[in-house]
C-alpha positions, 0 to 999 in steps of 0.5 A, spaced: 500 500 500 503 507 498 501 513 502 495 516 502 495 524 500 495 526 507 501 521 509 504 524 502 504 531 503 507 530 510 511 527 508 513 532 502 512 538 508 518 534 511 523 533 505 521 541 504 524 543 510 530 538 511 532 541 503 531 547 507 536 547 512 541 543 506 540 550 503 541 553 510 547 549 511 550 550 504 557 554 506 557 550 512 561 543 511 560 541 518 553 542 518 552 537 512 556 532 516 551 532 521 544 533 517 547 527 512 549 523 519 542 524 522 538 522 515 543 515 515 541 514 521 534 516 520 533 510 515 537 505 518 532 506 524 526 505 519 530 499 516 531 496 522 525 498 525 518 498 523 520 496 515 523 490 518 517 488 523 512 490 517 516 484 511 510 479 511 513 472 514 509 468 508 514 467 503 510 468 497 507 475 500 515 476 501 516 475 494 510 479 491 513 485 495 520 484 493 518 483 486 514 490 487 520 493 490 524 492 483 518 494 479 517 500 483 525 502 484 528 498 488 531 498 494 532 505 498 539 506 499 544 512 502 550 511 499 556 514 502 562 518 499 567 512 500 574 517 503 578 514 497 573 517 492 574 524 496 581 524 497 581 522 489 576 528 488 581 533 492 587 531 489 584 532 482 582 540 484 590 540 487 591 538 480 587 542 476 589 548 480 593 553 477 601 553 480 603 558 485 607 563 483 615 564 485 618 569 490 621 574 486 625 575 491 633 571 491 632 565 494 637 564 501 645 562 501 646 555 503 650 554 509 656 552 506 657 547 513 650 543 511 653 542 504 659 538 506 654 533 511 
C-alpha cells in the first residue's frame, strides 16, 4: 500500500524543510556532516525498525513485495562518499589548480657547513 495524500504531503512538508536547512547549511561543511549523519541514521532506524517488523513472514507475500520493490525502484539506499573517492576528488582540484607563483625575491645562501654533511 503507498501513502495516502495526507501521509504524502507530510511527508513532502518534511523533505521541504530538511532541503531547507541543506540550503541553510550550504557554506557550512560541518553542518552537512551532521544533517547527512542524522538522515543515515534516520533510515537505518526505519530499516531496522518498523520496515523490518512490517516484511510479511509468508514467503510468497515476501516475494510479491520484493518483486514490487524492483518494479517500483528498488531498494532505498544512502550511499556514502567512500574517503578514497574524496581524497581522489581533492587531489584532482590540487591538480587542476593553477601553480603558485615564485618569490621574486633571491632565494637564501646555503650554509656552506650543511653542504659538506
Amino acid at each position: 500500500m503507498a501513502l495516502t495524500a495526507d501521509q504524502q504531503n507530510h511527508l513532502d512538508s518534511l523533505v521541504n524543510q530538511v532541503a531547507s536547512l541543506a540550503d541553510e547549511l550550504a557554506e557550512q561543511p560541518e553542518g552537512l556532516l551532521a544533517l547527512l549523519r542524522q538522515l543515515e541514521q534516520l533510515h537505518r532506524t526505519i530499516q531496522d525498525g518498523p520496515f523490518r517488523t512490517s516484511l510479511p513472514a509468508d514467503r510468497n507475500h515476501l516475494f510479491t513485495l520484493l518483486r514490487q520493490m524492483e518494479q517500483s525502484g528498488g531498494w532505498p539506499y544512502i550511499p556514502r562518499l567512500q574517503l578514497r573517492t574524496f581524497m581522489d576528488l581533492l587531489q584532482r582540484e590540487q591538480a587542476e589548480a593553477p601553480a603558485p607563483l615564485e618569490s621574486s625575491s633571491p632565494a637564501p645562501p646555503q650554509d656552506p657547513h650543511q653542504l659538506a654533511a
